[in-house]
C-alpha positions as a Markdown table, in Angstrom:
| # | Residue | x | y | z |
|---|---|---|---|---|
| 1 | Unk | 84.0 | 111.5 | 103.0 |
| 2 | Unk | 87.8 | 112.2 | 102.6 |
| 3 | Unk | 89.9 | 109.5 | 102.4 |
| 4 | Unk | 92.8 | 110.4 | 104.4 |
| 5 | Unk | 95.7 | 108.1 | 105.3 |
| 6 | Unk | 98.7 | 108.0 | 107.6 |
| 7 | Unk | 102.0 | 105.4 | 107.3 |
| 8 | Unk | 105.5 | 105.5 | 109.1 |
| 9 | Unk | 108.3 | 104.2 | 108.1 |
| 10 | Unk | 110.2 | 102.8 | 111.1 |
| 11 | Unk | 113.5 | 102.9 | 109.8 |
| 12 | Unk | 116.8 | 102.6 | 111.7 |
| 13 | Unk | 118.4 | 106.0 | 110.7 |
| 14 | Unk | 115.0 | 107.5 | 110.7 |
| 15 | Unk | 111.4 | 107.4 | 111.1 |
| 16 | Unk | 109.1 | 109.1 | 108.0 |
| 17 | Unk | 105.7 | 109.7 | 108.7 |
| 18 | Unk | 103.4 | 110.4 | 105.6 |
| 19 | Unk | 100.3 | 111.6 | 105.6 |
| 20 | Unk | 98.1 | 112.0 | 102.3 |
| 21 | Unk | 94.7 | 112.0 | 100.7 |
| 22 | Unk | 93.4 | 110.6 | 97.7 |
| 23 | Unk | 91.1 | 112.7 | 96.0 |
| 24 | Unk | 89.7 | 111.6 | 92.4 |
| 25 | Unk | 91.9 | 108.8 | 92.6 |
| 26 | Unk | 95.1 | 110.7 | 92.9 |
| 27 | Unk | 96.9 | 110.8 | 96.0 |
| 28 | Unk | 98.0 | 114.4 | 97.1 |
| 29 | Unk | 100.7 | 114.8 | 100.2 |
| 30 | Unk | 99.3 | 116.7 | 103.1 |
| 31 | Unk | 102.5 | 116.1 | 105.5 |
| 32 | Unk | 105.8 | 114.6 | 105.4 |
| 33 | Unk | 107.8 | 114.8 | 108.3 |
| 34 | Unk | 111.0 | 112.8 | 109.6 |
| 35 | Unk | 113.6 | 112.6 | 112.9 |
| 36 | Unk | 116.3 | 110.3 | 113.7 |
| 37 | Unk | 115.4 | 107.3 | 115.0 |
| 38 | Unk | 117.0 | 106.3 | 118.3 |
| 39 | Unk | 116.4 | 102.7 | 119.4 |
| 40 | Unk | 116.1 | 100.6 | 116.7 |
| 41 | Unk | 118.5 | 98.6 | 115.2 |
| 42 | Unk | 118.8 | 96.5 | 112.2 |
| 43 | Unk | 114.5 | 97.5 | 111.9 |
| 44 | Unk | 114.1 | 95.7 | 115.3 |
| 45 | Unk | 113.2 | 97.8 | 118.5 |
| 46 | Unk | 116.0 | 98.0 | 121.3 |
| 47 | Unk | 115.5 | 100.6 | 123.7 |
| 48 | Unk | 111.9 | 101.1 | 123.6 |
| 49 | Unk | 111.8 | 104.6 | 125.5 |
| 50 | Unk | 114.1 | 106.0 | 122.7 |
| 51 | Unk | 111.5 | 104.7 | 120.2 |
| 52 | Unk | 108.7 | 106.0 | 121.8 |
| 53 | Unk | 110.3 | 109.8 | 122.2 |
| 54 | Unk | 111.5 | 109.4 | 118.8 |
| 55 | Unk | 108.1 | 108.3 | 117.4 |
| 56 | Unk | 106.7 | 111.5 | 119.6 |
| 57 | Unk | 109.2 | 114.1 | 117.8 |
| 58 | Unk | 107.4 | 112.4 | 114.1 |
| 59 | Unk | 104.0 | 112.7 | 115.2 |
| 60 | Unk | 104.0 | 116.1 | 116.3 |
| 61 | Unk | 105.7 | 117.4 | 113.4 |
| 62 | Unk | 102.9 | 116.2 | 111.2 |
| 63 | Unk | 100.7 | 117.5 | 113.3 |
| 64 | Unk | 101.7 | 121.1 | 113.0 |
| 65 | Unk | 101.7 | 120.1 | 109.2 |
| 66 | Unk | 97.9 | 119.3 | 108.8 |
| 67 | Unk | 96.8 | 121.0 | 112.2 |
| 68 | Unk | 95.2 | 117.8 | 113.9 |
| 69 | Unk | 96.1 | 114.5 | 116.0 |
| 70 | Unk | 97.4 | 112.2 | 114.3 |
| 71 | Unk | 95.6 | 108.7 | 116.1 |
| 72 | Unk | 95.7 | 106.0 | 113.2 |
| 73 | Unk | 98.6 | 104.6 | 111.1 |
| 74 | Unk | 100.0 | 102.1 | 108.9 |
| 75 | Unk | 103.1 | 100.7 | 110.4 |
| 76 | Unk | 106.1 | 99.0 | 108.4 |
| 77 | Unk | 107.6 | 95.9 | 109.9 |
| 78 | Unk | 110.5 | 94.2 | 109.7 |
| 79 | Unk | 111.3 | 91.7 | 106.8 |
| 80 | Unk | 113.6 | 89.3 | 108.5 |
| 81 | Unk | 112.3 | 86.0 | 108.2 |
| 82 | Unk | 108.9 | 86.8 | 106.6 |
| 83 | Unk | 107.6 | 83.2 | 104.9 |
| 84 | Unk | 105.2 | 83.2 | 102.1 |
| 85 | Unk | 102.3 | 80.3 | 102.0 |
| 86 | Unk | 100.2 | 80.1 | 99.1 |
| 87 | Unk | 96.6 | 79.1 | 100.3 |
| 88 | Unk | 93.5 | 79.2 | 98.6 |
| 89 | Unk | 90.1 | 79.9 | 100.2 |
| 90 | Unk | 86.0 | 79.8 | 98.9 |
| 91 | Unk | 82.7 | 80.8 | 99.4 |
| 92 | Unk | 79.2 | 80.7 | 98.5 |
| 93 | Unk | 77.5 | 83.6 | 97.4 |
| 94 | Unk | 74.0 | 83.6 | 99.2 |
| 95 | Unk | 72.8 | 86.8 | 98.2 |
| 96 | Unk | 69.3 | 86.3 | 96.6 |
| 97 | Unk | 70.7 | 87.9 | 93.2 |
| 98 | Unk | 73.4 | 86.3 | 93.7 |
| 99 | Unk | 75.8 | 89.4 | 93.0 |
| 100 | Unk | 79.3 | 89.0 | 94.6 |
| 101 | Unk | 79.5 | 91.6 | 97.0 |
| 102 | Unk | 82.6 | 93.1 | 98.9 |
| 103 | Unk | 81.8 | 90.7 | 102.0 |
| 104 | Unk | 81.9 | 87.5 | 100.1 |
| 105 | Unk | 85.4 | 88.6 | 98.8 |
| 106 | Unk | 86.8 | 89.3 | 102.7 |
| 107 | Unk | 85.0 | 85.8 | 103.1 |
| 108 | Unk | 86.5 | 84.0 | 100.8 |
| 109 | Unk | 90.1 | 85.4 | 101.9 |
| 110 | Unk | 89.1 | 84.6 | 105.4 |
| 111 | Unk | 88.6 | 81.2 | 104.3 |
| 112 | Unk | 92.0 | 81.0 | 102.5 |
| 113 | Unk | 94.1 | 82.0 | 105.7 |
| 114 | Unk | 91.7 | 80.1 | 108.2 |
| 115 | Unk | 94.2 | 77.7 | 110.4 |
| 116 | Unk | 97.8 | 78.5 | 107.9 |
| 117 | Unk | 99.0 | 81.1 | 110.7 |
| 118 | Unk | 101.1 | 79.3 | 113.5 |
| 119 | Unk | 100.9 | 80.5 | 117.0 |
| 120 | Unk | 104.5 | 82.5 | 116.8 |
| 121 | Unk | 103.6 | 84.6 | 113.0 |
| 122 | Unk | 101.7 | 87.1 | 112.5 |
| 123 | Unk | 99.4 | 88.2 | 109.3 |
| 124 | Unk | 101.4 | 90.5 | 107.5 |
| 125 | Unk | 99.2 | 90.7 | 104.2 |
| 126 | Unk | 97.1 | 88.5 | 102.1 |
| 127 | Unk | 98.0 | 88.8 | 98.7 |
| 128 | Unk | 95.3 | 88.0 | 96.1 |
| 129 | Unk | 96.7 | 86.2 | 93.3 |
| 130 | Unk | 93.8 | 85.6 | 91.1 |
| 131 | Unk | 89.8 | 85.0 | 91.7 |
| 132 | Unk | 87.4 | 81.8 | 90.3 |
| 133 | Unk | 83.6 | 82.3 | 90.0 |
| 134 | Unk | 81.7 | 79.7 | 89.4 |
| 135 | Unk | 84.8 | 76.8 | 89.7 |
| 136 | Unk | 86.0 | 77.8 | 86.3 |
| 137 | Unk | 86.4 | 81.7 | 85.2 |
| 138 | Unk | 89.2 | 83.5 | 86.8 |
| 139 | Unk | 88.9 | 87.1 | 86.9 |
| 140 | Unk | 91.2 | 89.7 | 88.3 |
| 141 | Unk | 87.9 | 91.4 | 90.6 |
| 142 | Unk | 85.0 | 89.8 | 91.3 |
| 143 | Unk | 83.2 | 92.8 | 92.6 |
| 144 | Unk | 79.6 | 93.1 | 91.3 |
| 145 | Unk | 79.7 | 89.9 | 88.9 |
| 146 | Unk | 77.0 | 87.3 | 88.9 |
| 147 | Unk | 78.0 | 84.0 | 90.5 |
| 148 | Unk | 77.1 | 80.8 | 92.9 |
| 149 | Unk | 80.6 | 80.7 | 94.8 |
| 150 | Unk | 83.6 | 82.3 | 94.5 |
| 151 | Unk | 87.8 | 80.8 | 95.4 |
| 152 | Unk | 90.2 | 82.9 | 96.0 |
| 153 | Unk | 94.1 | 82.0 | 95.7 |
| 154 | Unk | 96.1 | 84.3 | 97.7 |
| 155 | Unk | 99.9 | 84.5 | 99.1 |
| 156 | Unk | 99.7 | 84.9 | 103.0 |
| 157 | Unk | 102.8 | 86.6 | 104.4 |
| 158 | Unk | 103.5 | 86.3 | 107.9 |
| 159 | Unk | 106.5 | 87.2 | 109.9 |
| 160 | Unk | 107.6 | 86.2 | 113.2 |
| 161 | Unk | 105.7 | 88.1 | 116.1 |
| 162 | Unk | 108.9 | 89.7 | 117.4 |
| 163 | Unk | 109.3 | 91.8 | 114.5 |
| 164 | Unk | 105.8 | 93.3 | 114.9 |
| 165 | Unk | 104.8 | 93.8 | 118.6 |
| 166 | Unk | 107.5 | 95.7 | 119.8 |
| 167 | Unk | 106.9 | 98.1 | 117.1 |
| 168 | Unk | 103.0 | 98.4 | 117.8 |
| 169 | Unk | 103.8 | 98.2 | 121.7 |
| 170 | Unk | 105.8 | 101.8 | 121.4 |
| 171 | Unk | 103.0 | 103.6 | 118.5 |
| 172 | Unk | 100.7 | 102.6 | 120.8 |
| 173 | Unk | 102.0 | 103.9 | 124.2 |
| 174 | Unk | 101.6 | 107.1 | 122.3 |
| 175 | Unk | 97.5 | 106.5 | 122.1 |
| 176 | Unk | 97.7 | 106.2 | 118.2 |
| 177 | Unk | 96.0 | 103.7 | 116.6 |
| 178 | Unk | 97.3 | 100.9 | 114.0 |
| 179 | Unk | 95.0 | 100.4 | 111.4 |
| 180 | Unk | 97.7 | 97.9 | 109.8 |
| 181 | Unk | 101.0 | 96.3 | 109.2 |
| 182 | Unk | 103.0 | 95.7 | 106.3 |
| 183 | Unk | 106.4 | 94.8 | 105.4 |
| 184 | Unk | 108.4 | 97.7 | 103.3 |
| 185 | Unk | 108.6 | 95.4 | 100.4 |
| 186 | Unk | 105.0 | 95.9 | 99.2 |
| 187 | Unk | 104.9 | 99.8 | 100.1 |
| 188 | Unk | 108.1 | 99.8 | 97.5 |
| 189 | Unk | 106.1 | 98.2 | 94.9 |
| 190 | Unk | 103.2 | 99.8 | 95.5 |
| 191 | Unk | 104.6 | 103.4 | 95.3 |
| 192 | Unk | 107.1 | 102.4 | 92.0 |
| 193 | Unk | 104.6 | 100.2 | 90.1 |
| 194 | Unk | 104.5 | 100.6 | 86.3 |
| 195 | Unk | 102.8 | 99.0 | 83.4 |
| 196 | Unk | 105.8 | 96.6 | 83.0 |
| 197 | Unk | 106.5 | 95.7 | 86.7 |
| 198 | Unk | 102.5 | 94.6 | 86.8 |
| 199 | Unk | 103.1 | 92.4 | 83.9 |
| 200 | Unk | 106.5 | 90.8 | 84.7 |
| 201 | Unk | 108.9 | 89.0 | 86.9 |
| 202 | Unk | 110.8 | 91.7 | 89.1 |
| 203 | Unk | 113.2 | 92.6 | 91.9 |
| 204 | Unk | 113.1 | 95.6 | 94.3 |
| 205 | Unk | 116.1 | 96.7 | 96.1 |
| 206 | Unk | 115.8 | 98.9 | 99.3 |
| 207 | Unk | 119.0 | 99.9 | 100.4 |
| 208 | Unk | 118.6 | 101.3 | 104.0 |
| 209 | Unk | 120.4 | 102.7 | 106.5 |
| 210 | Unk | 121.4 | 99.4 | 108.3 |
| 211 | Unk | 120.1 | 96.9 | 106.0 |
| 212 | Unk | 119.6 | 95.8 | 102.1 |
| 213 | Unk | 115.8 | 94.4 | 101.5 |
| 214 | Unk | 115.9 | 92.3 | 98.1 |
| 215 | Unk | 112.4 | 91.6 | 96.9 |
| 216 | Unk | 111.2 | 89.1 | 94.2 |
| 217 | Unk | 107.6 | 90.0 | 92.9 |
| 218 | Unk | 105.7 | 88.3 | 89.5 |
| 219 | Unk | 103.3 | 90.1 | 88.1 |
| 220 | Unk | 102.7 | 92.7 | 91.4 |
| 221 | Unk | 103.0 | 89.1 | 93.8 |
| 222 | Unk | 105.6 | 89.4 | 96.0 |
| 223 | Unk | 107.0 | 85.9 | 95.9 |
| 224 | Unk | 110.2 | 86.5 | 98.6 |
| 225 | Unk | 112.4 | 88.6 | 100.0 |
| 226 | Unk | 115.4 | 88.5 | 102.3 |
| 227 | Unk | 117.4 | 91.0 | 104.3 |
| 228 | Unk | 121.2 | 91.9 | 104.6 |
| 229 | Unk | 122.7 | 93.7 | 107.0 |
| 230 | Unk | 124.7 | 96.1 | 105.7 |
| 231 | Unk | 123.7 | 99.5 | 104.2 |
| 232 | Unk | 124.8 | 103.5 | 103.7 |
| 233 | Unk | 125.3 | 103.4 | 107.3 |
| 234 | Unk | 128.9 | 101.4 | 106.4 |
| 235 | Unk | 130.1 | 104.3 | 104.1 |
| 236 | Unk | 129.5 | 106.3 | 107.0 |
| 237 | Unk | 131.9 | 103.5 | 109.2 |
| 238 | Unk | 134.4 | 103.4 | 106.1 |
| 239 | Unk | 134.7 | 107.1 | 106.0 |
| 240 | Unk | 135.3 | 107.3 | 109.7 |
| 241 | Unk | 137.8 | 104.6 | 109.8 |
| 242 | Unk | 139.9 | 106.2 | 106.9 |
| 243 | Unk | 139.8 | 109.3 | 108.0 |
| 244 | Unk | 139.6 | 109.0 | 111.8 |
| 245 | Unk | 136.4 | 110.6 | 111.8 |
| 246 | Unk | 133.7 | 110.6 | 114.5 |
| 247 | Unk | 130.5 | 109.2 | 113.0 |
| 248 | Unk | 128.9 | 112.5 | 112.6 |
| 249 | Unk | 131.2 | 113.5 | 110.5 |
| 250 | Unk | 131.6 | 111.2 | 108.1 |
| 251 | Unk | 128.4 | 111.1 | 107.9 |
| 252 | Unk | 128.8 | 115.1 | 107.1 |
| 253 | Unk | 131.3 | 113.8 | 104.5 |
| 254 | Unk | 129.5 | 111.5 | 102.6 |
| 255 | Unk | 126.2 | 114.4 | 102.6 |
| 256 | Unk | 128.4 | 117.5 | 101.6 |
| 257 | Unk | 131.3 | 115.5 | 99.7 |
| 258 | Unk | 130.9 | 111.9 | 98.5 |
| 259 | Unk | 129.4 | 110.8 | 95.0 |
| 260 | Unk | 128.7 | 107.5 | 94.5 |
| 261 | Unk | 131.0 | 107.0 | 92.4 |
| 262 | Unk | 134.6 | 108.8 | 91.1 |
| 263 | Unk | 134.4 | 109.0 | 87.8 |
| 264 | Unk | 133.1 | 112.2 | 87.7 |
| 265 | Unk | 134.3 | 113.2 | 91.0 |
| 266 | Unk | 136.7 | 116.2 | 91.0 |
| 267 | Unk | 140.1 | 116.2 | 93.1 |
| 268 | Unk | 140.4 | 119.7 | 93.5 |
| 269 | Unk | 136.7 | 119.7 | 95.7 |
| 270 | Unk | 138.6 | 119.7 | 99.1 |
| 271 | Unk | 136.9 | 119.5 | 102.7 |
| 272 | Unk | 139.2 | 120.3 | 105.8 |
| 273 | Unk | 138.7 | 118.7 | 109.4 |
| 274 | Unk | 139.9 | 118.4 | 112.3 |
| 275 | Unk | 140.0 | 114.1 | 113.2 |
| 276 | Unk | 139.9 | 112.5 | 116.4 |
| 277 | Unk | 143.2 | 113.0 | 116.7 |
| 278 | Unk | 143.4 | 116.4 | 116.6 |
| 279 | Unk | 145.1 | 116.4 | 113.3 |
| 280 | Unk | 144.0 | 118.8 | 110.5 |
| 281 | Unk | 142.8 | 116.7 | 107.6 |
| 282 | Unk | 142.1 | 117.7 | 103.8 |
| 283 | Unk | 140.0 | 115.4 | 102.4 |
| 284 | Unk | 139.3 | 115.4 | 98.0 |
| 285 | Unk | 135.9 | 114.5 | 96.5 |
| 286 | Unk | 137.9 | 111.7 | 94.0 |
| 287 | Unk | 139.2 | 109.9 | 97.0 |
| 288 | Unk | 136.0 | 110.1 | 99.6 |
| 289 | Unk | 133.7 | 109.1 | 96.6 |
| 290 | Unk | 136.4 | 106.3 | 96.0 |
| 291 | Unk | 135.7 | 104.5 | 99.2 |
| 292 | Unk | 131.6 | 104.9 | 98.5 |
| 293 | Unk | 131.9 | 103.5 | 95.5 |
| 294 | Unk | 133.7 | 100.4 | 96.9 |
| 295 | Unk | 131.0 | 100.2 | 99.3 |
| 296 | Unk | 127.9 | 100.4 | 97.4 |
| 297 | Unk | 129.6 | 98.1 | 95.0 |
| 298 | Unk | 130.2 | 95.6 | 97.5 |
| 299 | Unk | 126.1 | 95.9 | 98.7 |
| 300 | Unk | 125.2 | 96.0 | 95.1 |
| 301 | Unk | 127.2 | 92.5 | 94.7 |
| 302 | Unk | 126.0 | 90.8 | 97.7 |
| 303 | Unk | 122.3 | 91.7 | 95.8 |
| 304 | Unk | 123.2 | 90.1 | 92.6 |
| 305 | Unk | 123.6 | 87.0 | 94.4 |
| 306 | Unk | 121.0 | 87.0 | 96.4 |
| 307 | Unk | 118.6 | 87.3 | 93.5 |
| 308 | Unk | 119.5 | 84.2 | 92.4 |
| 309 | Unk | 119.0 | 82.4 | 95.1 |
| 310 | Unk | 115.4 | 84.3 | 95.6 |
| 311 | Unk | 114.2 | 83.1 | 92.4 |
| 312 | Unk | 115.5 | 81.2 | 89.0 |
| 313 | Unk | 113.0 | 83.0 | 86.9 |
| 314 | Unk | 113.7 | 85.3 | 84.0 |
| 315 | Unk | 114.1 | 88.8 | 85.6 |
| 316 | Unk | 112.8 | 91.6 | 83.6 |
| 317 | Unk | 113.2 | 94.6 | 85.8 |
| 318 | Unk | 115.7 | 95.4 | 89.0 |
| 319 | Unk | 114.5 | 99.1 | 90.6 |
| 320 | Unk | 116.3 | 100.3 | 93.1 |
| 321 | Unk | 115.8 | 102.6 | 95.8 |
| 322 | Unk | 116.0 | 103.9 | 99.6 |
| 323 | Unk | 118.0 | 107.1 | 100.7 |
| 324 | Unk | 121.5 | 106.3 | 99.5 |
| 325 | Unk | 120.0 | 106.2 | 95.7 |
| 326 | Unk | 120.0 | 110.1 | 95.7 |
| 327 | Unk | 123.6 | 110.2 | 96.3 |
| 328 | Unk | 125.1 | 112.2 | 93.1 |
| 329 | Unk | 125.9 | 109.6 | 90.5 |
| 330 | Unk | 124.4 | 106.3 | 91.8 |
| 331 | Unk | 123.1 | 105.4 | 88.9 |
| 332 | Unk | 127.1 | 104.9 | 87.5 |
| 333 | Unk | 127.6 | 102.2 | 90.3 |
| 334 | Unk | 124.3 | 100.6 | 89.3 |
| 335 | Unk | 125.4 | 100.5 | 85.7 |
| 336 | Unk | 128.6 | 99.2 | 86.9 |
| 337 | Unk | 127.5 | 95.8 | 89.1 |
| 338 | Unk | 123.8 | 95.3 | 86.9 |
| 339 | Unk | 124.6 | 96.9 | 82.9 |
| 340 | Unk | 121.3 | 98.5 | 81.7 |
| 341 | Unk | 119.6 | 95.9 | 83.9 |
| 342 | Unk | 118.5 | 98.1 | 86.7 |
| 343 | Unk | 116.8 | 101.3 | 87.3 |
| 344 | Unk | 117.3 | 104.1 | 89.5 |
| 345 | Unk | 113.7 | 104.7 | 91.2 |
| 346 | Unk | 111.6 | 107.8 | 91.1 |
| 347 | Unk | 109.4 | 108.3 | 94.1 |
| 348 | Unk | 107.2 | 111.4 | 91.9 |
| 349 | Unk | 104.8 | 112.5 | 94.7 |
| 350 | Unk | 104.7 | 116.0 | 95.1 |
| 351 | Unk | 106.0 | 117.1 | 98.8 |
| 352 | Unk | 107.5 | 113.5 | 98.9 |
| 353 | Unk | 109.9 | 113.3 | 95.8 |
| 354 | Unk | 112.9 | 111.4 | 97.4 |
| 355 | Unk | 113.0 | 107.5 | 97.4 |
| 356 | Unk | 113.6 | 107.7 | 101.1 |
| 357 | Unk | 109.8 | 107.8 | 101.1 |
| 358 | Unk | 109.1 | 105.1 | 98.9 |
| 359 | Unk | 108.3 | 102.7 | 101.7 |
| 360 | Unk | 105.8 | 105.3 | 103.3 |
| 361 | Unk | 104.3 | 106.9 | 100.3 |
| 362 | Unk | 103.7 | 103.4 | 98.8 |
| 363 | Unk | 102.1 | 101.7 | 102.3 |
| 364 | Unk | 99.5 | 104.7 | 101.8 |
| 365 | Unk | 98.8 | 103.1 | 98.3 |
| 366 | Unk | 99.0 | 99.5 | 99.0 |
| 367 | Unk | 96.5 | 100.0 | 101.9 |
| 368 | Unk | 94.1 | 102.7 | 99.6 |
| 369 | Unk | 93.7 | 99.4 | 97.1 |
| 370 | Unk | 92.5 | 96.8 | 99.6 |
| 371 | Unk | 90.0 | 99.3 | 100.7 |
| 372 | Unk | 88.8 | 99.5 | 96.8 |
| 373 | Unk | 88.7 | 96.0 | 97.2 |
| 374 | Unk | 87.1 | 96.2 | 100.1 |
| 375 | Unk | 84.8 | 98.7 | 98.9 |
| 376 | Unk | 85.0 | 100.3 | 102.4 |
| 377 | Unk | 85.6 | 104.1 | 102.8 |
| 378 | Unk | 88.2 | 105.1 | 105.5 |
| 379 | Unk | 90.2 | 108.4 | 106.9 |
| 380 | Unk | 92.4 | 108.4 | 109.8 |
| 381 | Unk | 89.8 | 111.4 | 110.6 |
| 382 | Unk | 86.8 | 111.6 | 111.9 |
| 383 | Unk | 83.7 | 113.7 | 110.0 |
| 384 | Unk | 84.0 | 116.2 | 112.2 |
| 385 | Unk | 88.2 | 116.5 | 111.9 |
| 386 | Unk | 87.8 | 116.7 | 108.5 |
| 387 | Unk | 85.5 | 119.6 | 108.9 |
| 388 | Unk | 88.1 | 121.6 | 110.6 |
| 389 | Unk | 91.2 | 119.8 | 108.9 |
| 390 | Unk | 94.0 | 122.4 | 109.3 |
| 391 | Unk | 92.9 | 123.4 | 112.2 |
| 392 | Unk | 93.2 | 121.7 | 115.9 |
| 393 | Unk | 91.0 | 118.6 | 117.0 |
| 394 | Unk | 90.5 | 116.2 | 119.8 |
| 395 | Unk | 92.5 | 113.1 | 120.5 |
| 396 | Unk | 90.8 | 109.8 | 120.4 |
| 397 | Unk | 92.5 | 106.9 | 122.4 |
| 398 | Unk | 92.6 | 103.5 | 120.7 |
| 399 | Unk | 92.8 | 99.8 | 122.3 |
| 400 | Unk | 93.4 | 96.7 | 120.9 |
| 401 | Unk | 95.6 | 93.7 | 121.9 |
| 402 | Unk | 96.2 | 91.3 | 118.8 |
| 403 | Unk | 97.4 | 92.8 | 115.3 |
| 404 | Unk | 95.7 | 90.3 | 113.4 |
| 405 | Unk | 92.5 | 91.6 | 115.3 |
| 406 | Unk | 93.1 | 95.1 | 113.8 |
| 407 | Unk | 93.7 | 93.6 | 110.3 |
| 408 | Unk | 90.6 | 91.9 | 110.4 |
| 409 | Unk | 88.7 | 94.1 | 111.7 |
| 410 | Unk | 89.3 | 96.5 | 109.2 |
| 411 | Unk | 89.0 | 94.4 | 106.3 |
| 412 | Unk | 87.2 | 91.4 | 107.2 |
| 413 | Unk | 84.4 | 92.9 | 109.4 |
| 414 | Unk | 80.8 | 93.4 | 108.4 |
């Protein structure tokens, strides 16, 4: 069976839409698409027929790309207010050779999130911390040992339900399917992991469009996170204001123009305009790249500080990424608020090698390891799609009220 996968990323300056396949345990890019995303602000949905056109423009894109419907997806949510509930949860193993099987694993998380969820969160992700067999050996994956019960201790995120259902409500409208939910956070860290960030205490930034996503994680766990609003849309809003500048074009400027910083920027690298005014405008590289810098500092600073209100542990690693990281010279601004303390991400994936697709290349991982530890196969196509995959198949419509349900019944069914 091939394991193919779909995630979006429903960003406010656009939606990305991955699609890949692991094959031999590697996971090779079959489509990457991406449109502006109209109707959705700050990550939260508000205009939800400009989501669901937008989401429509996405999806067929991808589906020229691999040549069939696209009906099933991983969906990010919003961060905002997420809570984290350590919980833990057991189970007897009742095989007759007593062999802990996949089952007993989804039972034991089962047990661990059984009555913690309150009537206004939903189940974002259940985060395995460590396993005990036998009330006293912890191992890091129980699958196939011998044992009489087996606890699991597990982080449970949840966020409130207004971050998800509007989301699913407009993906849904559009008859596709979603297999699950998780916050960005986790797709970062799944798609940046290294030996060093599974073995230490970490932070992730994501600096978005509208918003800054700072992310705590010990040893691959994320402990918390927390959201600012403000992001590479405000160089956009500076440049404009400066220069009297629709949004467009500043935005234009900042593409074509800007580096992230001026110390390598060159004064003589001119760009002429026309402003709102009418007036004819030169603008230099040194004094564009002057105002980013200011900006990106300013986020960068606001970070700082909120790590250290996230956590008072040692930090051994700060990667950073999102769309504004590929500006030209980020990494001097970096160096600037953190020293040598930080790292510029690397998203490596061929067809996918930006870090504006961290978030969707990394939900493809995260959810490819909980179906090892699932032990369950999966693709977003059928056998008979995947006969004829780059060619044109049938649409299957999908129903299914509660998002908890869909988690569940992917993981924790039989």
């Amino acid at each position: 069976m091939r394991k193919v996968i779909a995630s979006i990323d429903m960003g406010s300056n656009s939606l990305k839409l991955v699609v890949g396949e692991f094959f031999r345990n590697k996971l090779n890019i079959l489509a990457v698409s991406e449109c502006v995303s109209e109707g959705i602000k700050n990550g939260f949905v508000t205009d939800p027929d400009l989501v669901i056109d937008s989401l429509k423009n996405v999806l067929e894109k991808s589906e020229a790309m691999v040549g069939l419907p696209i009906k099933k997806v991983i969906a990010s949510v919003p961060s905002q207010n997420a809570s984290f509930l350590i919980s833990e949860g057991s189970t007897t193993i009742t095989s007759p050779d007593q062999i802990i099987r996949s089952v007993d694993i989804i039972r034991a998380m089962q047990a661990a999130s059984y009555n913690q969820i309150s009537m206004d969160e939903e189940l974002a992700s259940i985060i395995p911390i460590n396993f005990k067999i036998n009330e006293e050996e912890i191992v890091p994956n129980p699958l196939n040992l011998n044992a009489e019960s087996l606890k699991v201790k597990t982080v449970l995120v949840t966020v409130p339900k207004r971050n998800v259902h509007p989301l699913i409500d407009c993906i849904e409208k559009l008859g596709v399917e979603v297999i699950d939910i998780s916050l960005t956070s986790l797709g970062d860290y799944a798609c940046l992991k290294n030996d060093t960030m599974k073995n230490d205490v970490g932070v992730i930034l994501n600096i978005g469009s509208e918003t800054t996503t700072i992310s705590v994680f010990n040893k691959g766990v994320l402990l918390n996170t927390s959201v600012i609003e403000v992001g590479g849309k405000n160089i956009d809003n500076d440049i404009s204001y400066v220069y009297k500048l629709t949004k467009n074009e500043a935005k234009n400027v900042k593409e074509h123009l800007c580096l992230a910083h001026n110390r390598l920027a060159n004064p003589s690298n001119k760009m002429e305009l026309t402003n709102k005014l009418g007036e004819n405008i030169i603008l230099d590289q040194y004094e564009v790249s002057s105002i980013a810098q200011s900006r990106l500092e300013e986020i960068l600073k606001i970070a700082k500080k909120e790590i250290n209100l996230l956590t008072k542990k040692e930090i051994h690693y700060i990667m950073i990424t999102g769309g504004v990281t590929e500006m030209p010279d980020f990494s001097l601004v970096t160096e600037s608020v953190f020293g040598h303390h930080a790292k510029i991400a690397t998203v490596t994936d061929l067809g996918a090698r930006n870090n504006k697709y961290s978030v969707a290349v990394g939900l493809i991982r995260y959810y490819e390891s909980k179906l090892r530890l699932r032990n369950k196969e999966f693709s977003i196509f059928d056998l008979e799609e995947q006969e004829e995959l780059g060619g044109v198949g049938k649409k299957i419509n999908f129903s299914e009220n509660s998002v908890l349900g869909k988690l569940f019944g992917y993981f924790f069914d039989n």
